[in-house]
C-alpha positions as CSV (number, residue, x, y, z in Angstrom):
1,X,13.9,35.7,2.8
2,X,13.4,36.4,6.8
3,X,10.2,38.2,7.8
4,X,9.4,38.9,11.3
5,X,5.1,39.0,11.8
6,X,3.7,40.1,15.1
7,X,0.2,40.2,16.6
8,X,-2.4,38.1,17.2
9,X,-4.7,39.4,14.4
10,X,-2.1,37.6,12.2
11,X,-2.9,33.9,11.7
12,X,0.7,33.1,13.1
13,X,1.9,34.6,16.0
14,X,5.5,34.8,15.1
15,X,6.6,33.1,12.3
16,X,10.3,33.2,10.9
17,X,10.1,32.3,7.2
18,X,13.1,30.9,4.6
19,X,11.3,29.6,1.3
20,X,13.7,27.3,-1.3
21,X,12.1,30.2,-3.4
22,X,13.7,33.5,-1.9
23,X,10.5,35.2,-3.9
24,X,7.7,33.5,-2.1
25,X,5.9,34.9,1.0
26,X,3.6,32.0,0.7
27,X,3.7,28.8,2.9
28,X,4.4,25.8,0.8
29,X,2.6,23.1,2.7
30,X,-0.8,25.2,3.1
31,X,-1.3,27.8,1.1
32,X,-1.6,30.4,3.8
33,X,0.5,33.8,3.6
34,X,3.0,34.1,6.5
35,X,1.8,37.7,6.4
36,X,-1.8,36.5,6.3
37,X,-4.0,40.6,6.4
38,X,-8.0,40.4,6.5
39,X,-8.0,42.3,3.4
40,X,-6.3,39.6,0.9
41,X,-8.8,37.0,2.5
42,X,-11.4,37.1,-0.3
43,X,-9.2,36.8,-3.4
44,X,-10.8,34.3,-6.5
45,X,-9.5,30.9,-5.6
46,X,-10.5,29.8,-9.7
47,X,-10.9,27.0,-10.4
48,X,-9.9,23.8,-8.8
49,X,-10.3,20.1,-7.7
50,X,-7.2,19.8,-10.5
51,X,-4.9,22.0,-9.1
52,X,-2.1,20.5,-7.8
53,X,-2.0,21.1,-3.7
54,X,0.8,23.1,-2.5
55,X,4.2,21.7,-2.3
56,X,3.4,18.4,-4.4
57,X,3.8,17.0,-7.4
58,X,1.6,14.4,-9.5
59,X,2.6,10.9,-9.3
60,X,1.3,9.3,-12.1
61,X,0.0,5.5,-11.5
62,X,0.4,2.4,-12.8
63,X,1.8,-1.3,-12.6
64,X,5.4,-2.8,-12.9
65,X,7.1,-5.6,-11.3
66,X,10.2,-5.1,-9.0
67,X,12.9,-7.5,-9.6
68,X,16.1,-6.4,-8.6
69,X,18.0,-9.6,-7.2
70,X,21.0,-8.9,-10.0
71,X,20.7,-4.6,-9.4
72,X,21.5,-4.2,-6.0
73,X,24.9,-4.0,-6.4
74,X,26.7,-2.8,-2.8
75,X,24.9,-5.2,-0.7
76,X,26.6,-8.4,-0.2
77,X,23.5,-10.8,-1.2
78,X,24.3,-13.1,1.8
79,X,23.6,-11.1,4.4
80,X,20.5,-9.2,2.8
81,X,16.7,-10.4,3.7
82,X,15.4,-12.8,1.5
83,X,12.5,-10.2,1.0
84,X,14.5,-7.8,-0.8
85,X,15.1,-10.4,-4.0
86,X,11.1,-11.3,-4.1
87,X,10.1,-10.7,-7.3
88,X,6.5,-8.7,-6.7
89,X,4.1,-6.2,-8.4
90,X,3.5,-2.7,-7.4
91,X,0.5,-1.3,-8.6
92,X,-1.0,2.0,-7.5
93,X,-3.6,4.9,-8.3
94,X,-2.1,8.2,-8.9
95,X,-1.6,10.5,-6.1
96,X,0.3,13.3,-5.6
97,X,3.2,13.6,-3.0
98,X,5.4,16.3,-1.3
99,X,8.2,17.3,-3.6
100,X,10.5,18.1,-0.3
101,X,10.4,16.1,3.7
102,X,8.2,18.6,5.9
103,X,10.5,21.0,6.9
104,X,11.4,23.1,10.4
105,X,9.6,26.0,9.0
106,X,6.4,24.2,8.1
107,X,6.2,22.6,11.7
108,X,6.7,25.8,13.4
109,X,3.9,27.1,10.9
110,X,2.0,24.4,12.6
111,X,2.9,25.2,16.0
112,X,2.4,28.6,15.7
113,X,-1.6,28.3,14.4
114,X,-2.0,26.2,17.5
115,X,-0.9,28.4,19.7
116,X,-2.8,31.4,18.4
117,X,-5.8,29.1,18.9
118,X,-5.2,26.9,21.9
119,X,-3.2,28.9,24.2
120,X,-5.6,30.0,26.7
121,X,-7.9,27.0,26.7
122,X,-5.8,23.7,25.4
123,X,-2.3,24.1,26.3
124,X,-1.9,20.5,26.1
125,X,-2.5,20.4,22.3
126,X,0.8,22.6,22.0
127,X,2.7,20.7,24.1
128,X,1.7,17.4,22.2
129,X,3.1,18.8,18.7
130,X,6.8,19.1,20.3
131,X,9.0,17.0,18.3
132,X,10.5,15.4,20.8
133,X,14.3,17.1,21.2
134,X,15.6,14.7,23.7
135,X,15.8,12.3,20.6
136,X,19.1,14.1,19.8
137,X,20.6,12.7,22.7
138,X,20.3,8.8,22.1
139,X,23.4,7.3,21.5
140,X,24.8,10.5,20.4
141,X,26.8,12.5,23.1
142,X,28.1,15.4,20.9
143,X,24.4,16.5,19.3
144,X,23.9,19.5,21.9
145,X,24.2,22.3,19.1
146,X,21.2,20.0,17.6
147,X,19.3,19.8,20.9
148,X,19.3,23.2,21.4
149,X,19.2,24.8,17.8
150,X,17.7,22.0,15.5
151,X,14.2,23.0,15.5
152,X,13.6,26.9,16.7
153,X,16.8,28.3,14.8
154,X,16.6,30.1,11.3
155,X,19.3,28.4,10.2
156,X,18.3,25.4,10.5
157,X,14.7,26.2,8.4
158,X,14.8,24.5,5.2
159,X,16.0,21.2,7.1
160,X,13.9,17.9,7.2
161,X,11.5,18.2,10.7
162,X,12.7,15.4,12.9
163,X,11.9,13.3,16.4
164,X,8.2,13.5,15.3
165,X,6.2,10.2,15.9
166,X,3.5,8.7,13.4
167,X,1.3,10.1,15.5
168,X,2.5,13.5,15.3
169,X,3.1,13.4,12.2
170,X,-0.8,11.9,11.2
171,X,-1.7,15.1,13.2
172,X,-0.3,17.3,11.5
173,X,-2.0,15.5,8.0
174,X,-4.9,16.4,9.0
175,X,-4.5,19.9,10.5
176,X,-2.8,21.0,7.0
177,X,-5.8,19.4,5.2
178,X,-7.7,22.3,6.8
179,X,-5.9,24.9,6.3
180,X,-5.1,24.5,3.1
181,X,-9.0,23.9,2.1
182,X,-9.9,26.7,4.4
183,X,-7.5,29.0,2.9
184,X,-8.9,28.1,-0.7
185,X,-12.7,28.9,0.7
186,X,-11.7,32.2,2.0
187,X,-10.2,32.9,-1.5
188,X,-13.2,32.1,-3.3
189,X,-15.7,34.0,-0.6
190,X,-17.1,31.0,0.3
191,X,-16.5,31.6,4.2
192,X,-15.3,34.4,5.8
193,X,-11.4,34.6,7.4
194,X,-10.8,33.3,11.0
195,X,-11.1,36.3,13.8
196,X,-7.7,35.4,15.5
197,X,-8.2,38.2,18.4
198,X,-11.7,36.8,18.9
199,X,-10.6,33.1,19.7
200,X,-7.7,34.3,21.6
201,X,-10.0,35.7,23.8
202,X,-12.9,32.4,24.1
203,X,-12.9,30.6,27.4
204,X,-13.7,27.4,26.5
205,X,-12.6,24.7,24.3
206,X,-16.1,24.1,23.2
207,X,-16.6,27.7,21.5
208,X,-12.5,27.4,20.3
209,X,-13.4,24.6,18.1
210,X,-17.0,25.9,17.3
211,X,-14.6,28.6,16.1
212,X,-12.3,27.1,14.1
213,X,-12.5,25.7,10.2
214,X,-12.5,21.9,9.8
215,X,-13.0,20.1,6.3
216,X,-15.2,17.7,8.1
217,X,-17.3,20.4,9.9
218,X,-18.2,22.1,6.6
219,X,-19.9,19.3,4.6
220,X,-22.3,18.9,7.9
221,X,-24.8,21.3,8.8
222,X,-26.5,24.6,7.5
223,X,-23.3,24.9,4.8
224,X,-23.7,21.3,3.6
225,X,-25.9,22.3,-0.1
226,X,-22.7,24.9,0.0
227,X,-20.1,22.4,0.1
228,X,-22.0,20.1,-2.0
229,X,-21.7,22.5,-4.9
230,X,-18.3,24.0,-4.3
231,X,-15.6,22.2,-6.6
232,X,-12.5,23.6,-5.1
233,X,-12.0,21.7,-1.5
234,X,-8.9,19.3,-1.6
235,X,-8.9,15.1,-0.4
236,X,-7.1,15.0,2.3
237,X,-3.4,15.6,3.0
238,X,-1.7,12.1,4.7
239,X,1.2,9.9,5.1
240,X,2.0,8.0,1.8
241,X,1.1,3.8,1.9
242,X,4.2,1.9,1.5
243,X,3.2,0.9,-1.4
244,X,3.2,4.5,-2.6
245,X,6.2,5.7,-0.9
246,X,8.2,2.8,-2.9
247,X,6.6,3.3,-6.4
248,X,7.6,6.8,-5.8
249,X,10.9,6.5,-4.6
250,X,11.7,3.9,-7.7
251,X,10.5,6.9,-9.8
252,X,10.1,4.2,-12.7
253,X,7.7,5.6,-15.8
254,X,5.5,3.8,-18.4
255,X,8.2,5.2,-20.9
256,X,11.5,3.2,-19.1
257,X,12.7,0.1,-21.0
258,X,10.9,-3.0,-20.0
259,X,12.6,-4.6,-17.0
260,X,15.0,-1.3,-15.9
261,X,14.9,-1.0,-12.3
262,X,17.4,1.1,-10.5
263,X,18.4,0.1,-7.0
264,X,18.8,3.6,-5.9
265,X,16.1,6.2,-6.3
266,X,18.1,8.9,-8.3
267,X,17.3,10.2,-11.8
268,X,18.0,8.5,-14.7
269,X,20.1,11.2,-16.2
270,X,22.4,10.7,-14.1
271,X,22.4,6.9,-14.6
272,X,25.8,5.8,-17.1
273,X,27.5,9.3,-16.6
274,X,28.8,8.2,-12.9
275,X,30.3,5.2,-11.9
276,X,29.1,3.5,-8.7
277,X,30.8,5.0,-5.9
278,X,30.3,8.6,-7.6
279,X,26.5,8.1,-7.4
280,X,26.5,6.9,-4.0
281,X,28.4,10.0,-3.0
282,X,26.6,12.4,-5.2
283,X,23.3,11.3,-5.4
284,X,22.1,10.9,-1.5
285,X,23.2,11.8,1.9
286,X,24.1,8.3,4.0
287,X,27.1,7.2,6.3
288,X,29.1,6.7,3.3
289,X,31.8,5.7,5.7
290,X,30.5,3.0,7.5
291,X,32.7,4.2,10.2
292,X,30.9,5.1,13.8
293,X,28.3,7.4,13.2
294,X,29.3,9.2,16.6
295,X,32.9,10.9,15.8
296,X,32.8,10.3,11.5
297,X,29.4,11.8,10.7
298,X,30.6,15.1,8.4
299,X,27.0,16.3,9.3
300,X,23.8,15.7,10.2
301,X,21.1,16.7,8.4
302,X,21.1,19.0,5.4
303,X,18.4,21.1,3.6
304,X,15.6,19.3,2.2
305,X,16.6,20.2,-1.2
306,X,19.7,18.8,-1.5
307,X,21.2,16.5,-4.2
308,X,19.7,15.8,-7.6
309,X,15.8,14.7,-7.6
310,X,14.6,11.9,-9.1
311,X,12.7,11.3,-12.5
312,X,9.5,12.5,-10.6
313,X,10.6,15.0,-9.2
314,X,11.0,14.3,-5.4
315,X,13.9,15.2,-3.4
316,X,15.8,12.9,-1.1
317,X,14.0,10.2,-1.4
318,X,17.3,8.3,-0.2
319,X,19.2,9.7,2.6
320,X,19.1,12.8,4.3
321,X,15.9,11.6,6.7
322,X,14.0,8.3,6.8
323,X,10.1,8.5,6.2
324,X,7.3,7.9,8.1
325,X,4.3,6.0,6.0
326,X,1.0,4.7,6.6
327,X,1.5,1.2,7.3
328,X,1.6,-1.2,10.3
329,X,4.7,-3.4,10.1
330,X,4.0,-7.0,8.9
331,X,6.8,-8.9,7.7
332,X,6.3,-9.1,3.6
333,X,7.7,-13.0,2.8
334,X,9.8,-16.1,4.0
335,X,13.0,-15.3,4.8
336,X,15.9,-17.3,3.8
337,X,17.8,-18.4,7.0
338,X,20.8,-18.9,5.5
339,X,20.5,-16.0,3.0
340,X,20.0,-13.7,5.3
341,X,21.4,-14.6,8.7
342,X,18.3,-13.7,9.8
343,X,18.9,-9.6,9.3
344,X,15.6,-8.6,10.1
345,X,16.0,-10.4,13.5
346,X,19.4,-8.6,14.1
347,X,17.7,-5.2,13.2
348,X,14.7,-5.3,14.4
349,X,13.5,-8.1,17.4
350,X,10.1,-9.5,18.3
351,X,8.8,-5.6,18.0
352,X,7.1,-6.3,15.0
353,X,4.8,-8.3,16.3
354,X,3.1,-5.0,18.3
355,X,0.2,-3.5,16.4
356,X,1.6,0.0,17.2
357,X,4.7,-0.6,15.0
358,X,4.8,1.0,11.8
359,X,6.9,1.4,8.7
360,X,9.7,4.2,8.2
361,X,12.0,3.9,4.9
362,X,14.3,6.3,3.2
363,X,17.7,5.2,4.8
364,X,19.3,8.2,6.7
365,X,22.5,11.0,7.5
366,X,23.0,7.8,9.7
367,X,22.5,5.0,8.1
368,X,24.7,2.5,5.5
369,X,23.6,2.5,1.9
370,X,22.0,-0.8,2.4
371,X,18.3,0.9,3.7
372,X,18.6,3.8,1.1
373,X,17.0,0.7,-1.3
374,X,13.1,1.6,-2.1
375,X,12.4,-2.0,-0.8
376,X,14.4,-1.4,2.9
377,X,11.6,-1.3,5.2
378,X,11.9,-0.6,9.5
379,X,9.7,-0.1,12.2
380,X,9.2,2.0,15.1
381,X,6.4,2.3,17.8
382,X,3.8,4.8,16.2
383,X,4.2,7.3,19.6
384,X,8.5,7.2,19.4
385,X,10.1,9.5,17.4
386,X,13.9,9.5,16.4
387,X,16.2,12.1,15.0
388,X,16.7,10.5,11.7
389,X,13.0,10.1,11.1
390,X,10.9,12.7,9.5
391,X,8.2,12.4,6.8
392,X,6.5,13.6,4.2
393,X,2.9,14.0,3.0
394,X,0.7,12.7,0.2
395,X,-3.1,12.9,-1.4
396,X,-5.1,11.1,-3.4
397,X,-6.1,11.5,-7.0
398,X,-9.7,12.2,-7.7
399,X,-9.8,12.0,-11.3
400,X,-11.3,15.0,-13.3
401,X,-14.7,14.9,-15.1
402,X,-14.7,14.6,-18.5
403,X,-17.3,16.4,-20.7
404,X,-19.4,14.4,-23.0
């Protein structure tokens, strides 16, 4: 559903909304209503720190070892890096991730509350949440539709954000950790809703952000024995770890047989009912050609929920966009010289070495079904940002009380 909000007074100045749920008038990513009025602000937020944030699901936690030297069936094993057949143990906490890649809409959401807020007195925080739309152009010469449309049309919506760097995309983390704690405080009359007129009309950025709801700013001073008691504020929203993204993206359950690991990171239904080629083609969006990605691409991007989930839940977790995570880029193991022909060399030179390098995975619209593995693993300076790199968010799990 498209809705047209004007004025101020509304948290978004104009915000054009498509929800995968034609029904909801709610964002996804924050909690917030697109058509945010002063007189919902003070709805019961109930009860809490177990309620699973907007737009994620739970990803429960626990150990298995990835071996997958004879499961990786469409890479030719000679030219693959030695550190995909390491046999290794993931182990994580549970934590909940984003069901769906951050999407158009949610970024605009994001654009929009900053400029209701910074306009007059901080233009330069607008201008430094542009995704970068000259990223279209690299290497590409027939992405102008993109450059122009990708991000501001309503067609284009429910598609994965992209050209957002690691630090844009850490940004914007932390902004929706606030607003999707503040709007849960407003809910529960623990605070009172944000005056938009007023702070459209401050003169300074010292009374802005005196303004303005942080998580941060409402454990400190006179409200911390009020935040000390209130039950309902959320961790913080941020990119996954590696480690995370990958024991995600296996999807792999306590339940599975013992040793089952699937190359690819589709559902297990779907595992024995298509043959190889027919999950590749089904199952994720990639260069399935292999051909030049500049005249054979069918498409570019496509919405975020496309294709079949896997068994957790989560949406293109191969193909479609690659993902930012948390990590700096270290290289995990040996390398096999003659396994490999050294492929991490070929891909990727001495930039690893660069403390601002960090992780992206996923394999992409552009990319061969080689990096669509869980394990694939690349690297890009944390402030670039390239158009088949997007990301998505996660939390972590504090675990409930228990009553004795």
């Amino acid at each position: 559903m498209l809705r047209n909000l004007f004025g101020i007074s509304v948290l978004f100045l104009v915000v054009t909304f498509s929800s995968c749920n034609s029904s909801n008038i709610t964002s996804s990513t924050t909690g917030w209503p697109y058509d945010y009025k002063e007189k919902n602000a003070f709805r019961s937020a109930g009860s809490s720190s177990s309620q699973t944030p907007p737009g994620m699901v739970e990803i429960p936690g626990w150990s298995f070892t990835v071996d997958d030297a004879d499961e990786y069936e469409t890479v030719n094993r000679r030219i693959r890096p030695n550190e995909l057949n390491t046999r290794r143990t993931l182990t994580v906490n549970s934590f909940y991730m984003d069901q769906f890649e951050v999407r158009n809409i949610d970024w605009r959401e994001y654009q929009n509350w900053l400029t209701s807020v910074y306009a007059r007195v901080a233009p330069e925080k607008i201008e430094a949440a542009k995704p970068d739309i000259n990223a279209w152009t690299k290497g590409l010469s027939d992405n102008e539709p993109f450059l122009m449309n990708y991000f501001t049309h309503p067609s284009f919506n429910e598609y994965p954000v992209v050209c957002v760097s690691w630090e844009q995309a850490t940004a914007y983390c932390a902004w929706r950790s606030d607003r999707a704690n503040e709007i849960r405080l407003i809910r529960a009359g623990a605070i009172q809703a944000p005056d938009f007129d007023a702070i459209a009309r401050m003169t300074s950025l010292e009374a802005v952000e005196e303004a303005i709801f942080t998580s941060k700013k409402f454990f400190t001073g006179q409200q911390d024995n009020l935040a000390k008691t209130y039950a309902g504020m959320f961790p913080d929203f941020r990119l996954p770890s590696e480690d995370e993204w990958e024991f995600a993206a296996y999807a792999r359950k306590s339940s599975d047989a013992e040793g089952k690991i699937r190359a690819y990171p589709w559902a297990a239904k779907y595992q024995g009912k298509l043959n190889q080629l027919q999950q590749q083609q089904q199952q994720a969006h990639y260069n399935k050609t292999g051909a030049d990605i500049h005249s054979n691409v069918f498409s570019r991007t496509v919405p975020v929920g496309s294709f079949a989930p896997n068994d957790f839940g989560l949406y293109n977790m191969a193909g479609n966009v690659n993902e930012w995570v948390f990590d700096q880029y270290i290289t995990r193991g040996n390398l096999n010289k003659i396994d490999s022909v050294d492929v991490l060399d070929t891909f990727l030179p001495e930039y690893h070495k660069s403390a601002d390098s960090r992780v992206y995975k996923g394999g992409s619209w552009k990319d061969p079904i080689y990096w669509l593995h869980p394990a694939s693993r690349r690297y890009l300076d944390r402030h670039q940002s390239a158009n088949d790199v997007g990301f998505r968010c996660a939390m972590s799990m504090i675990p409930t009380g228990t009553k004795k």
